[in-house]
N, C-alpha and C positions, 0 to 999 in steps of 0.2 A: 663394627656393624652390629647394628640392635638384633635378636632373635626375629624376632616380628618385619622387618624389612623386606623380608622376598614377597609375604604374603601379603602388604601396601603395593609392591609392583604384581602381584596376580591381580588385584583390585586393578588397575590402569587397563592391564590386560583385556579382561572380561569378566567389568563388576558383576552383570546380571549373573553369572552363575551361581550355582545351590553352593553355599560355605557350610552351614549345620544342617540338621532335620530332628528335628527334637517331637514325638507325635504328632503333631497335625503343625506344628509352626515349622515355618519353612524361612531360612535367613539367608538371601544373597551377599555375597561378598560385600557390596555398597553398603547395604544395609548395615551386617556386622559390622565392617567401617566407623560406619556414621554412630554406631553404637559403642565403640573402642574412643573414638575423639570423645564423647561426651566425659564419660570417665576420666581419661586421659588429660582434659581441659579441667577438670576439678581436680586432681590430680597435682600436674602443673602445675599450679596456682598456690597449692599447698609445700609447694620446693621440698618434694620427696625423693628427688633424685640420691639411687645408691640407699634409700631406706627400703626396711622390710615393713610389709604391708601382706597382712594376713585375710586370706579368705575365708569366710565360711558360709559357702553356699554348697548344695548338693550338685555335681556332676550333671551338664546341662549346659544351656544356652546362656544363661547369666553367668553361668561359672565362667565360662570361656571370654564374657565379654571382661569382665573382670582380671584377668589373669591379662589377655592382651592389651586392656587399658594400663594397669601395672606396670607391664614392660615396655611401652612406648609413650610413660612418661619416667624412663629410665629409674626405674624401681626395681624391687624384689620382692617376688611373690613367694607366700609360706602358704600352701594350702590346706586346710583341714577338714580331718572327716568331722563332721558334724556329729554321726552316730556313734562317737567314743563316747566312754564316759565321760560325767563331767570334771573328777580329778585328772584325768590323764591329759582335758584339752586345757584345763587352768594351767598344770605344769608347764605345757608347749608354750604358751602365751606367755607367762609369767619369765623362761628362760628364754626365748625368740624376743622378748619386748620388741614387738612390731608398734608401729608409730600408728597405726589407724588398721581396723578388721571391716573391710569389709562384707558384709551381709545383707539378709533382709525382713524387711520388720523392727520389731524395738531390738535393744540389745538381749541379749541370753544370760539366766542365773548366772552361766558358770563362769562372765566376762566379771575377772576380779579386778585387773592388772588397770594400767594406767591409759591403756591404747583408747584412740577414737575409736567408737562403733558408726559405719557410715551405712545408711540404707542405700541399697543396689538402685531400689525405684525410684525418689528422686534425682539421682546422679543419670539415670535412665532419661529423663525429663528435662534436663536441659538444654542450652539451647549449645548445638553443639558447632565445633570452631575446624577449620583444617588443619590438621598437622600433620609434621613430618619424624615418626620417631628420632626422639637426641639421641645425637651421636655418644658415642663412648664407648671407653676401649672393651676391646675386645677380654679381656680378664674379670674385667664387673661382674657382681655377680646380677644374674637373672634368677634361680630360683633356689628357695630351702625346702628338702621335701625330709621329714621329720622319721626316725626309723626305729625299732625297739634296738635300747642302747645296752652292752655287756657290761656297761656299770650300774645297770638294774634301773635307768630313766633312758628315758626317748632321745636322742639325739639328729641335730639335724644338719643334713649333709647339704653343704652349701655349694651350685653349678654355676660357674659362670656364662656367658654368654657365647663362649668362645665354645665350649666343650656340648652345649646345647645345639650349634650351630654344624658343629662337626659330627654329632649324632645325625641330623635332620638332613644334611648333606649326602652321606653317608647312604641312609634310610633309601632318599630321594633314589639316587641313583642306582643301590642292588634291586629294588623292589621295583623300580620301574613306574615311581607315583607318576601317575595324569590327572588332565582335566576329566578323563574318565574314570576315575576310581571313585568309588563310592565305600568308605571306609567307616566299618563298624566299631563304633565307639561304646566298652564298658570298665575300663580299667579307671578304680578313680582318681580323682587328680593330685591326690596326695603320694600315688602310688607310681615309679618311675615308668612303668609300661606305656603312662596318658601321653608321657612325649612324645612318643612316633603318632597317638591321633590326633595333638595339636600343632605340634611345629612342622614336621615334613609332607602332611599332608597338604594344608593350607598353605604353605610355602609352593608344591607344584599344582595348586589349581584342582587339587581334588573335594570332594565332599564329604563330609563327615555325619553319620548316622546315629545319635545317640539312643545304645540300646536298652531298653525298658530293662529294670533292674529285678524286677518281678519275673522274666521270663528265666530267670536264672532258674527256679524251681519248678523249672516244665519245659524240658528240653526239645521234646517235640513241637512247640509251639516256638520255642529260640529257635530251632530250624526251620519251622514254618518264616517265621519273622526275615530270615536271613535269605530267602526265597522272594517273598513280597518285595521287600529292599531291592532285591538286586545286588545285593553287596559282591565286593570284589576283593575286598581284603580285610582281614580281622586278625589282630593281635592279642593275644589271653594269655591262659593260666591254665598248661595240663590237664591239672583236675577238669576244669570244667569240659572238657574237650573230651576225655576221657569220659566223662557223664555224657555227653554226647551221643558217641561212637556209640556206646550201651543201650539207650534210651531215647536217643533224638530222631527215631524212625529214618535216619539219612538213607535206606534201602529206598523206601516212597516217597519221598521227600527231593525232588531231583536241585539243584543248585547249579545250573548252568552257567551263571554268571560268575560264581566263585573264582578268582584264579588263585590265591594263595591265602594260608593261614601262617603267621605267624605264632612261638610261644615260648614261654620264658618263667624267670620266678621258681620251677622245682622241677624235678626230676619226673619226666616223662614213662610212667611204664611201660617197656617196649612190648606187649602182647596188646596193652592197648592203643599203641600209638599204630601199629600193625591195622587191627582194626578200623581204625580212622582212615590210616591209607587204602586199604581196600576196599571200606566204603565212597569213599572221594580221587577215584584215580585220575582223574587229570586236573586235581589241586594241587600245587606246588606247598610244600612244609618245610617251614626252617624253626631252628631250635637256634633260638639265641643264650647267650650266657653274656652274665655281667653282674655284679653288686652294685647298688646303687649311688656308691664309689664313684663307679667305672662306666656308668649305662651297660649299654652292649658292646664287648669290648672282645667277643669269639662268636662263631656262627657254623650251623652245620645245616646245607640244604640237603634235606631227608633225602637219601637212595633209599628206596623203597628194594632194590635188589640185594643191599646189603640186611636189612633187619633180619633179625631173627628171635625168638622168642629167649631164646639163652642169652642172651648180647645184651651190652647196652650201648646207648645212642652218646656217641662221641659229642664234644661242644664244637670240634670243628677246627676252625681255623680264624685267624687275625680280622678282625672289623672292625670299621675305622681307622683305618690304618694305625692300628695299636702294634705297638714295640713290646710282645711278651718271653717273659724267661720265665725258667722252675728252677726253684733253689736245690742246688743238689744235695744238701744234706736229709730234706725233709718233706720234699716235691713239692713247696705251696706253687703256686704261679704268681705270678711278678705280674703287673701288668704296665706301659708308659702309653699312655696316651693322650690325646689333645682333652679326650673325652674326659679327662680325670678329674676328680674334685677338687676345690678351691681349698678345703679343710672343713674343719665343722664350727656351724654356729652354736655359740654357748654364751650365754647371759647377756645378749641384743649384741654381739659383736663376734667376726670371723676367729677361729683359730689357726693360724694358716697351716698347710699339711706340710709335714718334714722334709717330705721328699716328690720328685716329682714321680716316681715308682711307685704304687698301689699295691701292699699284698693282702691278696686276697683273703685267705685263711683256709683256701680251697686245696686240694692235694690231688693235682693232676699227673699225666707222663704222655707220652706221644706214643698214639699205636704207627701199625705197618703202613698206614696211610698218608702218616707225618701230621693227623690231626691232634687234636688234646683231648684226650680221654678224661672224665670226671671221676675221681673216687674218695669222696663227702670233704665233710668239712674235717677240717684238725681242730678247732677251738668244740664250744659247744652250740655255736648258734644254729638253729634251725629254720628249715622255710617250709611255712606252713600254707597252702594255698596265693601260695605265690608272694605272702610276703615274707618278709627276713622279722624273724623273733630270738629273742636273745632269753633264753631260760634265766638268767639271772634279774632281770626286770619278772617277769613273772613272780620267783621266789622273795623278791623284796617284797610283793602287793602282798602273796601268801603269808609272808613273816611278822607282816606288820597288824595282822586277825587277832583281836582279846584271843581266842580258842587256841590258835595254832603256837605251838613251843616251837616247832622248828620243820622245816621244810627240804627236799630237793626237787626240781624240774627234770626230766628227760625228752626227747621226742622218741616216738615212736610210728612205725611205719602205717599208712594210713591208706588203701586204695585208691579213693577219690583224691585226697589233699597233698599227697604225697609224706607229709610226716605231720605227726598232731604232738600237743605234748602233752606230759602227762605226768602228775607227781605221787610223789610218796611224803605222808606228813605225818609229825609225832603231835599229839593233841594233849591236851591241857585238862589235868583231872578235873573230870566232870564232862567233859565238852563232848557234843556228835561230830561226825564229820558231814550231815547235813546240815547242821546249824553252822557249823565254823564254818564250812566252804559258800555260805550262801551270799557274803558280802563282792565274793571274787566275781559277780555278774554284773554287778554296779560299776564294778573297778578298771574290769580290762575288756577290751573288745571282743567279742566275738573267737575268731582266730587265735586268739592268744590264752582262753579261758582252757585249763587241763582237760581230755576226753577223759580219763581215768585218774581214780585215787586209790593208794592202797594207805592204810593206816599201820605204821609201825611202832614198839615203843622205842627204840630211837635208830638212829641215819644209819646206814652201814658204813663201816671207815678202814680207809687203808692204813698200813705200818705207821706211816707219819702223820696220820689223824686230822688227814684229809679226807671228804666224803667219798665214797668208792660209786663213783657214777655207773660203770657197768654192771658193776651188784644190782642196782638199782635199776638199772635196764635188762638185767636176767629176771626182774619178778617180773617185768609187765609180760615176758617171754615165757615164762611159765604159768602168768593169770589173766586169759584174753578179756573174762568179763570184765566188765565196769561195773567200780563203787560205787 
């Protein structure tokens, strides 16, 4: 069964209803439809079946037509943010070799590699044919969604249809999607959160609201926005939730139609998550957990009678019907599930994964409640506003500056994002640390750029003359400013 199938039988159902809401464009299910076959039909045609096929349009109504035209001409969609730099989307392209990028407009500088570039608006403008997504099994993959890699490059973690389907199933069902949901959309599509607003919503007949990317920095007006809407359900990223509760006037601001908020991606701070709940008490809050491995593969629906400001917020319990253990020697948690990855894609081809067990690198234990309590990671990777960053890709971009002799990455705790990171570097006689550190803006996105630099003359190192990472996170501990 294609991912895309349930939401062809909600089309049968009740085409006229609202599928997207993008500002003032409104797309009924037929419509979107009729907008999937077109793509789909040029697609087809090109016998892409089981090829990867890269997007790069912004989070939107073309993204989505794009992504479901993909998948029901039984392809694989690799999406990407647009706004990376340009080395970091050459690499993804270059090691994805996807067979054709769709976008819009001409091609972009940073398209070096061999793939077709296909414009979205012609393929928009043909003349479009009925189809029925091709069958195929259930293991195909459907999507690569690209993630920062602990071998210092991006790596992308390839879903098949099968573990897509078991997420959206899953989603369906705990959360209760209808043809009445009106489900607000801002997580982008490169980022595992956008599954729950593209496949489970549109799979039971709900609507999907894409939210202006702008109101991210004026909360009060994202909670006005979420009021106008109507929305019923929203899945995010702490941080912002947290900026929220603080700034999003929810006191005035009433949200009657709300019935839950999902969130995911990083550690929720429990005095702010408190908050939220006391501003929104008859919103239902679940905390999901999952690497994007695993999707969401543990869940904890918020008791608002258990928080406490001292405490922290358990992951819960099994979702998915996921099959998890913790290793007793070192507590990671295990996880088996349908939901699990295919392996990873590396140089236009799958790597298939070893096992059908997932470890996470997470270091859980079960409190009194028999749920899985979280206590960080055991490697170094960090999540910084919700996505997964791997300090060793960071310190590769750092190391490879004329300036910089030599580098370490750390995260460090952040209010809003939940961890930021942040380095320590030895510089090259002569060199500033504003002239060296100015290329790392060009380099890496956003999220991944260090909030602090301390300059040392060199690394601090353990007995076996390995870098001593905690040394290095006792300066940021004892130097709150920024370099």
């Amino acid at each position: 069964m294609n991912i895309v199938t349930p939401f062809f039988q909600q089309c049968t159902q009740n085409p006229q209803a609202t599928a997207f809401v993008e500002g003032e464009q409104t797309l009924t299910y037929a419509e979107f439809k009729s907008r999937i076959e077109k793509i789909a039909t040029c697609l087809q045609a090109k016998q892409v079946q089981n090829r990867c096929i890269a997007i790069a349009l912004d989070r939107g109504i073309n993204a989505a037509c794009a992504i479901y035209g993909v998948l029901s001409a039984a392809a694989i969609y690799l999406p990407l943010d647009i706004k990376n730099p340009a080395t970091r989307l050459q690499f993804i392209t270059q090691d994805a070799q996807p067979e054709y990028i769709i976008g819009q407009g001409k091609a972009p500088e940073w398209l070096e590699n061999s793939a077709i570039w296909l414009d979205i608006d012609p393929l928009l403008s043909t003349q479009a044919q009925h189809i029925t997504p091709l069958s195929i099994e259930p293991t195909a993959l459907a999507a690569i969604l690209y993630t920062s890699g602990s071998t210092g490059k991006p790596k992308g973690v390839a879903l098949s249809h099968q573990a897509l389907l078991n997420f959206s199933s899953w989603a369906g069902k705990t959360f209760a999607i209808n043809e009445q949901e009106r489900i607000a959309s801002l997580a982008p599509f490169h980022f595992d959160l956008s599954i729950f607003d593209l496949f489970p919503s549109l799979a039971n007949g709900a609507s999907v609201y894409f939210l202006p990317a702008r109101l991210i920095l004026s909360p009060s007006r994202l909670t006005g926005w979420l009021a106008e809407q109507q929305i019923t359900s929203w899945y995010t990223v702490p941080s912002l939730l947290s900026f929220i509760a603080l700034k999003g006037a929810l006191g005035t601001t009433p949200l009657p139609h709300l019935k839950r908020i999902l969130f995911a991606g990083e550690i929720f701070p429990t005095q702010q998550l408190i908050k939220l709940a006391d501003l929104l008490p008859k919103v239902e809050l679940y905390n999901l957990y999952g690497p994007t491995e695993t999707n969401v593969c543990c869940y904890w629906p918020v008791d608002r009678q258990r928080l406490s400001a001292e405490g922290t917020i358990p992951i819960g319990l099994p979702a998915c019907n996921a099959q998890l253990s913790i290793k007793s020697d070192t507590g990671e948690l295990q996880v088996n599930s349908l939901n699990n990855f295919s392996g990873y894609w590396q140089q236009g081809k799958l790597q298939p994964a070893h096992s059908t067990s997932y470890a996470t690198g997470d270091k859980v234990s079960l409190n009194r409640y028999a749920e899985y309590a979280y206590h960080g990671r055991l490697d170094r990777m960090l999540k910084c506003s919700g996505y997964r960053v791997e300090p060793a890709e960071i310190e590769q971009c750092i190391n490879q500056l004329d300036s910089i002799e030599n580098c370490a990455v750390v995260g460090i705790k952040d209010s809003t994002s939940g961890q930021r990171p942040a380095a320590v570097v030895v510089l090259r006689k002569g060199a500033t640390l504003s002239a060296a550190i100015k290329p790392v803006r060009q380099r890496l996105p956003p999220y991944m750029q260090p909030c602090q630099f301390i300059v040392l003359d060199s690394l601090p190192v353990l007995s076996n003359g390995k870098i001593d990472y905690q040394a290095i996170q006792d300066l940021f501990h004892k130097d709150k400013s920024p370099k």
